[in-house]
C-alpha positions as a printed Julia matrix, in Angstrom:
383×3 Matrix{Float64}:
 -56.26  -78.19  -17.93
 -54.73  -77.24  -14.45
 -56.23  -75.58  -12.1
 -55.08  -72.96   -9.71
 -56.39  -73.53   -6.21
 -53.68  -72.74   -4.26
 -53.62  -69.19   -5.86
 -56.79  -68.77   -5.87
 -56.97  -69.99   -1.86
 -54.12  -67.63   -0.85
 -55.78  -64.43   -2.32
 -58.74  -65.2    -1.67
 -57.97  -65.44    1.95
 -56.31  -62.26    1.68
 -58.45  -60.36    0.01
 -61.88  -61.43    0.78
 -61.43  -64.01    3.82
 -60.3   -61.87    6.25
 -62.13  -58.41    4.99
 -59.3   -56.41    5.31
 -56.21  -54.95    4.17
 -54.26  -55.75    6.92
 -53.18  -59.21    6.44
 -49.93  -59.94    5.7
 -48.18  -63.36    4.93
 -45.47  -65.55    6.59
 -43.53  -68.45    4.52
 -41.72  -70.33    7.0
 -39.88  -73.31    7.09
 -40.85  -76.79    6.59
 -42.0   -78.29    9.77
 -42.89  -75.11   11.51
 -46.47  -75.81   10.92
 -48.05  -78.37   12.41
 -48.5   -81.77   10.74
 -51.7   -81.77    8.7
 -52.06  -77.71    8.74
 -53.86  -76.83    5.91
 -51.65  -75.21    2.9
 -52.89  -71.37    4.23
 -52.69  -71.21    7.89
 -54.18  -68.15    9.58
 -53.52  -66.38   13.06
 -54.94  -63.46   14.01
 -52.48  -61.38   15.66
 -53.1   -57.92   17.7
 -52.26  -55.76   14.33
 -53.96  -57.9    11.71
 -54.1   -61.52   10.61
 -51.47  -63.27    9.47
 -51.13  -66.29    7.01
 -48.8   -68.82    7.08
 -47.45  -71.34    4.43
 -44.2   -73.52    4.62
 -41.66  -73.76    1.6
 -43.1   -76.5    -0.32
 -46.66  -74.76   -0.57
 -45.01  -71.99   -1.61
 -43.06  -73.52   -4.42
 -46.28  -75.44   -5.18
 -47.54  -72.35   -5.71
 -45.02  -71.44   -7.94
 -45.0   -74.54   -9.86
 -48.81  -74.61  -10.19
 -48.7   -70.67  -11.29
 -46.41  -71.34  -14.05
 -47.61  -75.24  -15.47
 -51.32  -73.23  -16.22
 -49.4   -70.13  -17.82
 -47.25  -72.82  -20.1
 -49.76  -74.48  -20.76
 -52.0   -71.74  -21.9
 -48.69  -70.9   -24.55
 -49.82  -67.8   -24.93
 -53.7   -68.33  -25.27
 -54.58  -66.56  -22.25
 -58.12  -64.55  -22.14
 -57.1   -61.22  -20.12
 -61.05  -61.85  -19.02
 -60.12  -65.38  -17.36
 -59.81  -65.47  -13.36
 -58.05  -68.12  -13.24
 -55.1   -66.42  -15.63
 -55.26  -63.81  -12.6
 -54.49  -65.92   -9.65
 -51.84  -67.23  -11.73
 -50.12  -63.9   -12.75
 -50.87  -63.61   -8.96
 -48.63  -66.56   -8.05
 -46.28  -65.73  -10.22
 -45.92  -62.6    -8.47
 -45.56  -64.07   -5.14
 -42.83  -66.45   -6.45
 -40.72  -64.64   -9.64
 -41.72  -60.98   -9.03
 -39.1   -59.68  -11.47
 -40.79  -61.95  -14.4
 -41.28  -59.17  -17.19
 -43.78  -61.52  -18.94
 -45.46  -62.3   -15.86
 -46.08  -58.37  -14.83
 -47.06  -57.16  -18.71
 -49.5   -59.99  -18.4
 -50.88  -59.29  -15.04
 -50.99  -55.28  -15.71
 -52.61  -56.07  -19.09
 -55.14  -58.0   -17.14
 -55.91  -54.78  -14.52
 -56.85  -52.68  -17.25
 -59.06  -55.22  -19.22
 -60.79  -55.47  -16.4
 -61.21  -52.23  -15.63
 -61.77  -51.84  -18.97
 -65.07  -53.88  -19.33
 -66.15  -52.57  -15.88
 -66.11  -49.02  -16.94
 -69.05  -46.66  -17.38
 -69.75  -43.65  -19.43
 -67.36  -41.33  -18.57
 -64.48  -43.72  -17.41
 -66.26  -44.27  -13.96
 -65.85  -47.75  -12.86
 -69.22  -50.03  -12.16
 -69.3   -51.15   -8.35
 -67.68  -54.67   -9.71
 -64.63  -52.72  -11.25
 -64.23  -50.73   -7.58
 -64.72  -54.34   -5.68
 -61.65  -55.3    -8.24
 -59.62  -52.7    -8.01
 -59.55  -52.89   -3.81
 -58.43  -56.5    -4.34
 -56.04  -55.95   -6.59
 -53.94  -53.66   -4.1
 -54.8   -55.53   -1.19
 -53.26  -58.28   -2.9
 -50.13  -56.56   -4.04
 -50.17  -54.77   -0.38
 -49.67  -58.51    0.67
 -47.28  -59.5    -1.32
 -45.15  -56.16   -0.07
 -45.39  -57.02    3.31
 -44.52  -60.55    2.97
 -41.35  -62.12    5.05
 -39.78  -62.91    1.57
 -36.93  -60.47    1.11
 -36.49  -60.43   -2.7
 -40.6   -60.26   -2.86
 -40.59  -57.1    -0.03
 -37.98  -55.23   -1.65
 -38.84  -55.93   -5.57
 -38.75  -52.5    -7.48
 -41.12  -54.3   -10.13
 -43.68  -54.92   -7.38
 -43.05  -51.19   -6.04
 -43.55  -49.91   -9.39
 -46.82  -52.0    -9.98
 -48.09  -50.65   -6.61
 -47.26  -46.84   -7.71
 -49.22  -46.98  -10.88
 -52.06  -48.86   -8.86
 -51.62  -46.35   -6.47
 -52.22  -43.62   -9.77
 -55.39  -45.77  -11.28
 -57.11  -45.25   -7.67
 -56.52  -41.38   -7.29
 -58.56  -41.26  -10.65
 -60.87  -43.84  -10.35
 -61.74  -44.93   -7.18
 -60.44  -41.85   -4.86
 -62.78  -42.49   -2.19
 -60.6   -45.83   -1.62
 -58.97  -45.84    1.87
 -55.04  -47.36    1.64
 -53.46  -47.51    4.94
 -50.19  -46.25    3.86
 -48.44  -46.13    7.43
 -49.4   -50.58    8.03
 -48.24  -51.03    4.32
 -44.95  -49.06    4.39
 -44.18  -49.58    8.42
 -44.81  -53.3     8.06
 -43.04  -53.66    4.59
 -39.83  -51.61    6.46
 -39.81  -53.62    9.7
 -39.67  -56.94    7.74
 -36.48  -55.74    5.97
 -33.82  -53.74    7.26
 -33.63  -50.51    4.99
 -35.78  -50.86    2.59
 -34.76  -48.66   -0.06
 -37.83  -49.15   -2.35
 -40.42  -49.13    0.34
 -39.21  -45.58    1.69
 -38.42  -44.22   -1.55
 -42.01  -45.06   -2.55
 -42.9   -43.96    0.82
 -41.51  -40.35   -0.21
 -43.33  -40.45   -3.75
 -46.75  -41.31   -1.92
 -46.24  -38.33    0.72
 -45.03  -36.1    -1.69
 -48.13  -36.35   -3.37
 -50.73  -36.32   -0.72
 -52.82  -33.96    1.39
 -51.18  -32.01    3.96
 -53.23  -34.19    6.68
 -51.97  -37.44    5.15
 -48.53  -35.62    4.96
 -48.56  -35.07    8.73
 -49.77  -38.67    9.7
 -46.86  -39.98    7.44
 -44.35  -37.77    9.0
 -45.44  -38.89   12.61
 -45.23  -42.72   11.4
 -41.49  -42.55   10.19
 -40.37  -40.31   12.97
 -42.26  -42.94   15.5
 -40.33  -45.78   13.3
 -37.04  -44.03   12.68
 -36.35  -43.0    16.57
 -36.78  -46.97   17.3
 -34.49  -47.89   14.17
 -31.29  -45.78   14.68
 -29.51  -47.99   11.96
 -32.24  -47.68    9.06
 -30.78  -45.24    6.62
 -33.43  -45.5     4.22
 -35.94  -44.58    7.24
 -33.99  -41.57    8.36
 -33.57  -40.06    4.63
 -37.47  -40.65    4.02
 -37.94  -38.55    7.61
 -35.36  -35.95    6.34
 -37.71  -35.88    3.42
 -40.76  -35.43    4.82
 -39.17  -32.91    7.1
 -38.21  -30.47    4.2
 -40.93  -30.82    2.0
 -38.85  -29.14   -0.66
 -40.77  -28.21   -3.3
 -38.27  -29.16   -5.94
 -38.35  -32.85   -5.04
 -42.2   -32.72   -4.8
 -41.95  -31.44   -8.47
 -39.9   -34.37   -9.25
 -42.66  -36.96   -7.75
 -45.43  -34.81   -9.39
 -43.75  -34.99  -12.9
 -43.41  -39.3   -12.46
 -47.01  -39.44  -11.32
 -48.02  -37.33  -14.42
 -46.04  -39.62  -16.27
 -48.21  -42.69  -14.8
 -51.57  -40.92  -15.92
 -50.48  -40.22  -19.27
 -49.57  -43.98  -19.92
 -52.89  -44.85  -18.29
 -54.79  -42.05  -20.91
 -55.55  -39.88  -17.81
 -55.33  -35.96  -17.97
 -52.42  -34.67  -16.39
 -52.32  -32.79  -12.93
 -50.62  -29.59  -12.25
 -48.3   -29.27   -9.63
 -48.67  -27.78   -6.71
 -45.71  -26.66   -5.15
 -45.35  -28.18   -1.52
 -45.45  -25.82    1.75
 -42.07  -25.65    2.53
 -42.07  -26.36    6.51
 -40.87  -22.84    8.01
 -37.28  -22.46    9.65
 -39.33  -22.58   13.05
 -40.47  -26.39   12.03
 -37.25  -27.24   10.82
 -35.55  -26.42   13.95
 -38.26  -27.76   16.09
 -37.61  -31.67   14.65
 -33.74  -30.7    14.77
 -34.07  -30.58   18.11
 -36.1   -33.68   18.65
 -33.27  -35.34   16.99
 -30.67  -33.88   18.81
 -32.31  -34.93   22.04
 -32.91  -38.57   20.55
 -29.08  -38.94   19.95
 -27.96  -37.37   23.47
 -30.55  -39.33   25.59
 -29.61  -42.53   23.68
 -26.18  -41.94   23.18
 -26.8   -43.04   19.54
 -23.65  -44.04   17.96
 -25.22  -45.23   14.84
 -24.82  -42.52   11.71
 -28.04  -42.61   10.2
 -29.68  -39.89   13.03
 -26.76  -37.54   12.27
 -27.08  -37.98    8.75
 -30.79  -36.47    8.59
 -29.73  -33.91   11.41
 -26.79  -32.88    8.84
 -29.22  -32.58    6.17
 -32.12  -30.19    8.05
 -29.1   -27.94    9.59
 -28.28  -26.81    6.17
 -31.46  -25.37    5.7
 -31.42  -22.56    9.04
 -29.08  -19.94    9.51
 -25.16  -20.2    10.95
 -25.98  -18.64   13.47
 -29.15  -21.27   14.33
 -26.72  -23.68   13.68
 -24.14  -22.59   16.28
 -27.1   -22.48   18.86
 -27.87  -25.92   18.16
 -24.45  -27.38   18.8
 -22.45  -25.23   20.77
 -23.15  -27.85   23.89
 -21.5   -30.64   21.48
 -18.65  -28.46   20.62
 -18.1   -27.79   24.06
 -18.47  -31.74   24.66
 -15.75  -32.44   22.16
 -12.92  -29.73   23.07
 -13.4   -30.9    26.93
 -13.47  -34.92   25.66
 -10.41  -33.95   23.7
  -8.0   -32.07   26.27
  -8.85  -35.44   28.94
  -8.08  -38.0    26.45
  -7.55  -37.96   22.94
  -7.84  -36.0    20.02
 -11.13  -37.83   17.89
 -10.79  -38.89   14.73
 -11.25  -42.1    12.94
  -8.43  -44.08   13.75
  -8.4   -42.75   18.22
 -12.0   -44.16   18.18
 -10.82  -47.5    16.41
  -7.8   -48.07   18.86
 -10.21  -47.35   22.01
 -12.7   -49.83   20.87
 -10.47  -52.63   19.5
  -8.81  -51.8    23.53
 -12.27  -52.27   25.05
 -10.62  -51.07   28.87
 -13.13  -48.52   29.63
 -16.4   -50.54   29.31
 -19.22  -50.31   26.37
 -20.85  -47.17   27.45
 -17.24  -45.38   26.81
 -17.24  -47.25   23.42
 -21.08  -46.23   22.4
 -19.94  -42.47   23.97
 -16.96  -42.26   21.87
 -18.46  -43.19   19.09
 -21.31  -40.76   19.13
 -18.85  -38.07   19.97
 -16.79  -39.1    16.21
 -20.17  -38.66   14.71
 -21.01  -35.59   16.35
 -17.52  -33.96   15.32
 -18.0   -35.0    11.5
 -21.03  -33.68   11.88
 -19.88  -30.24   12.97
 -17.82  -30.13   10.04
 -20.13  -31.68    7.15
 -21.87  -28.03    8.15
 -19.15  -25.96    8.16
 -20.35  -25.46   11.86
 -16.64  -26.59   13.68
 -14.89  -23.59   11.78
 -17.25  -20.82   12.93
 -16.86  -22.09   16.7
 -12.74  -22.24   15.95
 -12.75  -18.88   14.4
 -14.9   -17.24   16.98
 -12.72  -18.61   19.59
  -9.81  -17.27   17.6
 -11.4   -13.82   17.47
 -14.15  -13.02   20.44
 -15.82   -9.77   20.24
């Protein structure tokens, strides 16, 4: 019978090596490493340790993964560790393998299963199992591998470990800003990272809620381009209660397929029109000191104006109108096509470009909002 070593090694390292949840693996090319490295190679960098493997011990990994579950045919004891580090591997290498993740899921909740006490609680074993279960998935999220990172099946499996700890093991600690913040700088906009990121906030404490808000607006101000990033911070922003409901009602969901009582919702604090204004203005001084011509930033700022008065509204971006009408009588009138030709002409310089740019954003912005009529129709009729 095979064995698994190199699954067992990697995990292990992850998981129990390095006594914390902060690792996070590299797979790099062939030759990177140097000759005779060890299959797991491990640095410890200023946020965390890091493990390294090439290509071919990553495809070993694959290949050894899958010979053991073959050759098993189906005779796999959920009970076996060594059937775990495989599902493991498998994970690592094929993370969209529906056999694969039934297998490894139906192997969680044996577990849990046999460690359980009276009343559901979980025996210190089942806790020490649990925390290295979503360590391991945690590593596996912020891997370098792109189609591991951003795998909805992995996501998923990390949500509904995610709902197994709130009931069991709530005590447990997840550092939700290294998991998502790493997982999202790996990966340019990581739709299933922030989306997860906004079903995780949506149903935490207010306290958690605020350290989650600070990480994404710390991450979104230094990734201008990251759409995903600046919808999850318009998100968190709002707080609506509606989409909170929404989260609440998949969560519930979860529990029920785990046998778990379901929660009542509690409807989120909608953050005042003093709060929402306060982080429109951060924005608003991020895109003018940075001259941000990248949409993303206008996008959210779009999406928090609708929620304060007209009248707010106008106070926010009369100095932009005012930008725009005195751009426009100088130059050109902006619009899509003027901010193409002055690029593509490049005789003013890149600043001119980036300004141009950010003034075509700022102008659909004004009238996404409605805004640019209410300044052209007060100018048309001044009290």
């Amino acid at each position: 019978m095979k064995s698994v070593n190199l699954c067992r090694e990697l995990f292990d390292r992850a998981v129990e090596r390095t006594a914390s949840p902060r690792a996070k693996l590299s797979v790099v090319s062939n030759g990177v490493l140097p000759e005779g490295s060890p299959a797991f190679v491990e640095i410890e960098e200023n946020d965390g340790p890091e493990i390294f493997c090439s290509k071919i011990t990553y495809l070993q990994v694959f290949h050894e993964a899958r010979v053991f579950l073959q050759e098993r045919n189906g005779n796999t004891s959920l009970s076996d560790a060594d059937t775990y580090f495989a599902t493991l591997g498998l994970l690592l290498t094929t993370p969209e393998d529906r056999t694969n993740l039934n297998l490894h899921e139906a192997i969680i909740l044996q577990r849990l299963k046999e460690e359980s006490e009276h009343q559901g609680k979980l025996t210190k074993e089942g806790h020490i199992f649990l925390a290295r279960e979503i360590m391991a998935v945690m590593l596996l999220l912020t891997s370098s591998l792109n189609r591991v990172n951003k795998s909805p099946s992995l996501w998923l499996l990390y949500r509904k470990l995610f709902t197994i700890l709130k009931e069991l093991f709530p005590a447990f600690e997840v550092d939700y800003q290294r998991l998502f913040l790493t997982s999202a700088e790996r990966h340019f906009s990581n739709f299933y990272c922030w989306n997860t990121f906004r079903w995780v906030y949506d149903l935490e404490s207010p306290s958690t809620q605020a350290q989650l808000l600070t990480a994404v607006w710390d991450f979104s101000s230094q990734h201008p381009k990251d759409s995903s990033a600046w919808w999850a911070l318009g998100h968190s922003v709002l707080n609506l209660s509606a989409l909170s409901e929404y989260s609440s009602k998949d969560y519930n969901s979860l529990r029920s397929r785990f046998g778990f009582e379901q929660s009542p919702h509690h409807a989120s604090e909608v953050n005042s029109v003093g709060e929402l204004t306060q982080y429109s203005s951060e924005i608003i001084k991020f895109i003018e000191i940075g001259e941000v011509s990248d949409w993303p930033p206008f996008g959210c700022l779009a999406r928090l104006l609708r929620y304060v008065t007209e009248k707010d509204q106008a106070q926010f971006l009369q100095k932009w109108y005012n930008e725009i009408q005195a751009f426009e009588k100088k130059y050109f009138e902006i619009n899509k096509n003027s901010v193409s030709l002055a690029i593509y002409k490049n005789d003013r310089g890149l600043i001119f470009q980036r300004s141009v740019q950010s003034l075509l954003h700022r102008k659909t912005l004004l009238k996404k909002i409605g805004v640019l009529v209410f300044f052209s129709t007060a100018e048309e009729n001044p009290s």
